[in-house]
C-alpha positions as CSV (number, residue, x, y, z in Angstrom):
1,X,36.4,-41.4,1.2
2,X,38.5,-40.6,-1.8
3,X,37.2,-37.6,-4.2
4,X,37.9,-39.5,-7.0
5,X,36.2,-42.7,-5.9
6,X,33.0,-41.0,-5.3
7,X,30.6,-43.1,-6.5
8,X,28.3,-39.7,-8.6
9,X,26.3,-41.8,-10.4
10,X,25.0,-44.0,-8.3
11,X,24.2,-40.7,-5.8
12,X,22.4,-38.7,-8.5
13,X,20.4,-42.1,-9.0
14,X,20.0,-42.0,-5.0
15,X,18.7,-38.8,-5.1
16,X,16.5,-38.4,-7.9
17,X,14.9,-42.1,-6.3
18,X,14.3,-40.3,-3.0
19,X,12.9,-37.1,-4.2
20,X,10.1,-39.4,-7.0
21,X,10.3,-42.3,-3.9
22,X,10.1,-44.5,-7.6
23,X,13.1,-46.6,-9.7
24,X,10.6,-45.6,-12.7
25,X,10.3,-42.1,-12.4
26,X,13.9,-41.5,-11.6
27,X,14.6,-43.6,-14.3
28,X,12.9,-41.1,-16.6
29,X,14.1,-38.1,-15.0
30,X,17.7,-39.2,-15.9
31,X,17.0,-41.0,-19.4
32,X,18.6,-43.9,-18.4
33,X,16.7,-47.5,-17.7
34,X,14.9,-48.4,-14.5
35,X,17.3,-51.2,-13.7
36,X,20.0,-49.4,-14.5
37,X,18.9,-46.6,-11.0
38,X,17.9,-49.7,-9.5
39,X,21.3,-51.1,-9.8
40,X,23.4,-48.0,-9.0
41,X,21.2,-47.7,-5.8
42,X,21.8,-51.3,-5.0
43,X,25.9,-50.4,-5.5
44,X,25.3,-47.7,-3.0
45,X,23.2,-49.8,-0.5
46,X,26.3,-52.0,-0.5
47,X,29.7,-49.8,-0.5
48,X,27.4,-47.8,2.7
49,X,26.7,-51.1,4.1
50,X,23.2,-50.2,5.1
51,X,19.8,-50.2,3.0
52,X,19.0,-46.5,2.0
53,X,15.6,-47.7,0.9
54,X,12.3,-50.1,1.9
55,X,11.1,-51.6,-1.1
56,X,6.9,-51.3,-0.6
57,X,4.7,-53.2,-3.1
58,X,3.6,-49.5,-4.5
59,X,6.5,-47.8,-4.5
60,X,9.5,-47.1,-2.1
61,X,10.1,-45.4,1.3
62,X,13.4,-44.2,3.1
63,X,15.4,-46.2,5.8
64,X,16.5,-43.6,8.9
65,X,19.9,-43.6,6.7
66,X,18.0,-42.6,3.6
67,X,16.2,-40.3,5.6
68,X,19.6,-38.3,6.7
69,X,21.6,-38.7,3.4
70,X,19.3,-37.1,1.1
71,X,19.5,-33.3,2.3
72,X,23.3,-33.8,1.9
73,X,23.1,-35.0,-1.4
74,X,21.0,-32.1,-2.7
75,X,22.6,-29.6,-1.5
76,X,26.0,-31.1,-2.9
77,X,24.0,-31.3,-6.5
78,X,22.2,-27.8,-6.2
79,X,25.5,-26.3,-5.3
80,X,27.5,-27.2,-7.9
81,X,24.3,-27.0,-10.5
82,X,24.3,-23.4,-9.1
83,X,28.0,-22.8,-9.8
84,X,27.5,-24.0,-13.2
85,X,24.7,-21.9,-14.5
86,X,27.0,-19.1,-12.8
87,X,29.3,-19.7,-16.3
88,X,28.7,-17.7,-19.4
89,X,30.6,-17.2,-22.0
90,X,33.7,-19.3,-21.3
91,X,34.1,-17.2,-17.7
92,X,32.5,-17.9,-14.4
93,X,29.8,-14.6,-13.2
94,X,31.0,-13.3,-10.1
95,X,27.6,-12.3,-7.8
96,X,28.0,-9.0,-6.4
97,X,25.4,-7.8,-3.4
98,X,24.5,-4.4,-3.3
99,X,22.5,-2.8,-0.3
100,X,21.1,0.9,-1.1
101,X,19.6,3.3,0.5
102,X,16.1,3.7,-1.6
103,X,16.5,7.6,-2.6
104,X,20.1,7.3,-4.0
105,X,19.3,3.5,-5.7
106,X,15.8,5.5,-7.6
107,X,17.1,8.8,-8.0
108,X,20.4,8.6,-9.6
109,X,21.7,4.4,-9.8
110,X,18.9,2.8,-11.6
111,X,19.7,5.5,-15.0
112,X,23.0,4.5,-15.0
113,X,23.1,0.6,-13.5
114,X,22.7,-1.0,-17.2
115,X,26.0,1.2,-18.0
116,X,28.1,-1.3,-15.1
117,X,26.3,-4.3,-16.4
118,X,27.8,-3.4,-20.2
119,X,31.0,-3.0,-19.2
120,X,31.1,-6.0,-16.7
121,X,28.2,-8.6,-17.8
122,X,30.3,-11.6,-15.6
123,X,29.0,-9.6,-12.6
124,X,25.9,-10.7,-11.3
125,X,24.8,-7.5,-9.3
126,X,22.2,-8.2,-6.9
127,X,20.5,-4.6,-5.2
128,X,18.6,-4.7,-1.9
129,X,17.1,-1.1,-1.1
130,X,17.4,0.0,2.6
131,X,16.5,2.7,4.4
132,X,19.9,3.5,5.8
133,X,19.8,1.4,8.4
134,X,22.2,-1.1,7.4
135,X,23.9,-4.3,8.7
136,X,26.4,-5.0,6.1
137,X,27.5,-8.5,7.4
138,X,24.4,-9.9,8.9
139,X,22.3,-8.8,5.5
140,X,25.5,-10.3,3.6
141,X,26.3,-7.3,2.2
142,X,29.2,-6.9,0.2
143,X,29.1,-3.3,-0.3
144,X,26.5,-0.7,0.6
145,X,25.7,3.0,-0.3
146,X,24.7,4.8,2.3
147,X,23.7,8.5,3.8
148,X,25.7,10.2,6.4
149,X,28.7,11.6,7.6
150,X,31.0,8.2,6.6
151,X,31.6,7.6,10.6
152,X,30.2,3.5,10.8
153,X,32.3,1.5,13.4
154,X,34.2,-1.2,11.6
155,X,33.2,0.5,8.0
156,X,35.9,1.6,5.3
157,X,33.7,4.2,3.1
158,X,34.7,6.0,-0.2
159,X,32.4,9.5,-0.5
160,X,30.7,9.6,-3.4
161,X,28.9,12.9,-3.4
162,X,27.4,15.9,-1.7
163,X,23.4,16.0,-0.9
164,X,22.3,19.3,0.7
165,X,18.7,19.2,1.8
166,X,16.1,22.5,0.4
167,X,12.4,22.6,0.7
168,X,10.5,20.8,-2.5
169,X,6.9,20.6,-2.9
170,X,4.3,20.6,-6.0
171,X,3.8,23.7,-8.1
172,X,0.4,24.2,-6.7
173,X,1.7,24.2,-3.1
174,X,4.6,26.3,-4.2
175,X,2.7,29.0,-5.5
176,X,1.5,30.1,-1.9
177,X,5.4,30.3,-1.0
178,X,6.9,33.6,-1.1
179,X,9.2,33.9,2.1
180,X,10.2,30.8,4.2
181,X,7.8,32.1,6.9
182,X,5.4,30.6,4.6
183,X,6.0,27.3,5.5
184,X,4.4,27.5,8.6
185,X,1.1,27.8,7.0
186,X,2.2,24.7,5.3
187,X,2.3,20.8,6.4
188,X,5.9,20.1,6.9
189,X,6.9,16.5,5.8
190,X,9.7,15.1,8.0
191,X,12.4,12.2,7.8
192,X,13.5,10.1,10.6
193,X,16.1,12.2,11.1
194,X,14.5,14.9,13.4
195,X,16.8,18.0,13.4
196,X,16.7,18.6,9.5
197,X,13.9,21.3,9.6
198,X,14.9,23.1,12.3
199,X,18.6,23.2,11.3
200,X,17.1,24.6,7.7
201,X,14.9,27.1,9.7
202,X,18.4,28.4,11.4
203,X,19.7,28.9,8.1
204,X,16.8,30.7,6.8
205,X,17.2,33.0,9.8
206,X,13.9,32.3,11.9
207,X,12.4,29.9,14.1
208,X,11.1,26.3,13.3
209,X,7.7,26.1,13.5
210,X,5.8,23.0,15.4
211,X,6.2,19.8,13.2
212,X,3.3,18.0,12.6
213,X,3.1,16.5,9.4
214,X,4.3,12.6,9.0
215,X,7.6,11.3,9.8
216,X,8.9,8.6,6.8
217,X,12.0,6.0,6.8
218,X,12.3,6.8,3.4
219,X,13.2,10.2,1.8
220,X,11.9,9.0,-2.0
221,X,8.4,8.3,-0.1
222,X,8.6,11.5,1.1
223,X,8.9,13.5,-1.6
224,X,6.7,10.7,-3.4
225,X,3.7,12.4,-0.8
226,X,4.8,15.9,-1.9
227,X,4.8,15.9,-5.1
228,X,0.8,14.9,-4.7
229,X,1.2,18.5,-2.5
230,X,0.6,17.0,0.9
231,X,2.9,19.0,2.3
232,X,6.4,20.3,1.7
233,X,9.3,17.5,1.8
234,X,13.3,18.6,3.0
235,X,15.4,16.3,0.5
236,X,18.4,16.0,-1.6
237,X,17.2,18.0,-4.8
238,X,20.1,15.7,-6.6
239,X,18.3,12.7,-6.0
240,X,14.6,14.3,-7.7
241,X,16.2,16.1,-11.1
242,X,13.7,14.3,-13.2
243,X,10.9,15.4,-11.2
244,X,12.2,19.7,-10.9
245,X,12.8,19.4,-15.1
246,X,9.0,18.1,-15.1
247,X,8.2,20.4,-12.7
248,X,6.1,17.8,-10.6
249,X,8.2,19.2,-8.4
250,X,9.0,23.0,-7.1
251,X,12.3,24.1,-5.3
252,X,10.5,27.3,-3.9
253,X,13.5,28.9,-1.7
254,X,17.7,28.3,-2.3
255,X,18.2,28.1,1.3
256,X,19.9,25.0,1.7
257,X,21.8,23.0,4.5
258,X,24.4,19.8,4.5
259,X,23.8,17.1,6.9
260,X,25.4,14.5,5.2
261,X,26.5,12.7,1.8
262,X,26.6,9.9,-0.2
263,X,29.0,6.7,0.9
264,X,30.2,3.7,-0.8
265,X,30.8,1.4,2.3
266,X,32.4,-2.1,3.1
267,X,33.6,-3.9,6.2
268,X,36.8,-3.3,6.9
269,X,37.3,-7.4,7.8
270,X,36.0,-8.0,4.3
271,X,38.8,-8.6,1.5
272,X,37.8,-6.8,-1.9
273,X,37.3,-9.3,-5.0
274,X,37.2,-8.1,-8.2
275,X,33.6,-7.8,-8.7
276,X,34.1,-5.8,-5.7
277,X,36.9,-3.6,-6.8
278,X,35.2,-2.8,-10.4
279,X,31.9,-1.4,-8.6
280,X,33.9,0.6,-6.9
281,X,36.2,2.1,-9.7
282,X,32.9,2.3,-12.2
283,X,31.1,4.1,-9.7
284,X,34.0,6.7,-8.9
285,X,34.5,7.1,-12.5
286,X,30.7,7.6,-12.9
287,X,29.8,10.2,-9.9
């Protein structure tokens, strides 16, 4: 069929009679008069050559046809309602998805996301927090920030900064600390990512204790438990700056150790838009 012989009035009168199954009621939906949807439909009904409606005493129900051209029609009229509200201003908001791991996205993007937003309010930036374990197309990503050592198969990244892991725990906790053998007194908090104490150990110049305190996903939950002084959490003390001014938290030793940093990622199939490329130059210009 023709684009320009689509017949959108008589559908939106299709569609809105299907969804209130009632001439009336889609008749007042659309401001228009109940023979006049009752008309359009009829149109329809005879361009498609086959009823899309039973007319009942009480109402109306849907032929099979009906039945299997009303999901198409809504979805046509959602999208392009959706695409519509997506204009403001005269220009058409480009939606950008962001996946982030949690620590970087509470410790250091939230205090500066309403900077990006200023300078580009046509972007619709949509975040989604991970916990680094990330499947950029399948979660349709567009870009992701991520932890590590920038080596994902398929990935381009951009490094975005260093995040060297030390010891933080409450004041009250810290107060018992005077030499890292200390910490084996202590309840050691540990990430996911198993060889992070004992490689800090190594640099301290001693022996990791037996780990027995909780293993987290999450190095902001971590750090969350410390600062209750449950134990003593490795982390990025980049990430917690607010917390160490407060002094909720303590950073009782300098020893610190590098097993990764912070990555702005993308597939390497996926073409850049400009939403796209202005997250990218904003955030380089930011870190």
């Amino acid at each position: 069929m023709d684009r320009a012989q689509l017949p959108l009035n008589a559908l939106r009168a299709f569609e809105a009679a299907a969804r209130h199954l009632s001439f009336t009621r889609a008749a007042a939906e659309l401001c228009v008069s109940q023979g006049a949807v009752s008309h359009q439909v009829a149109q329809l009904e005879r361009r498609l050559g086959t009823p899309l409606f039973r007319r009942l005493p009480r109402g109306l129900a849907l032929t099979d046809e009906g039945q299997a051209l009303v999901p198409v029609v809504a979805d046509a009229f959602d999208r392009i309602g959706g695409t519509l509200d997506r204009f403001a201003g005269g220009h058409l908001r480009e939606v950008l998805t962001l996946g982030v791991v949690g620590t970087f996205a509470v410790g250091w993007l939230l205090a500066r996301i309403d900077d990006f937003s200023r300078l580009h309010p046509h972007i619709d930036l949509r975040l989604l927090t991970n916990n680094n374990r990330v499947d950029l197309a399948g979660e349709g990503l567009d870009l992701a920030i991520r932890f590590g050592d920038g080596a994902w198969h398929g990935t381009h990244a951009d490094h975005l900064m260093d995040a060297p892991l030390t010891p933080l725990c409450a004041s009250s906790l810290a107060a018992r600390l005077t030499h890292p053998e200390d910490l084996a007194r202590e309840t050691l908090l540990r990430s996911y990512r198993a060889d992070e104490w004992p490689r800090w150990f190594e640099a301290a110049g001693m022996r990791c204790p037996p780990l027995k305190g909780a293993v987290f996903d999450s190095s902001a939950l971590m750090v969350a438990s410390a600062t209750l002084g449950r134990g003593v959490a490795l982390a990025p003390p980049a990430m917690f700056e607010q917390d160490l001014r407060t002094e909720r938290l303590v950073r009782p030793f300098p020893i610190e150790i590098h097993c990764g940093s912070y990555w702005l990622t993308r597939l390497m199939s996926r073409q850049d838009t400009p939403a796209m490329a202005a997250f990218r130059q904003w955030l380089k210009d930011t870190v």
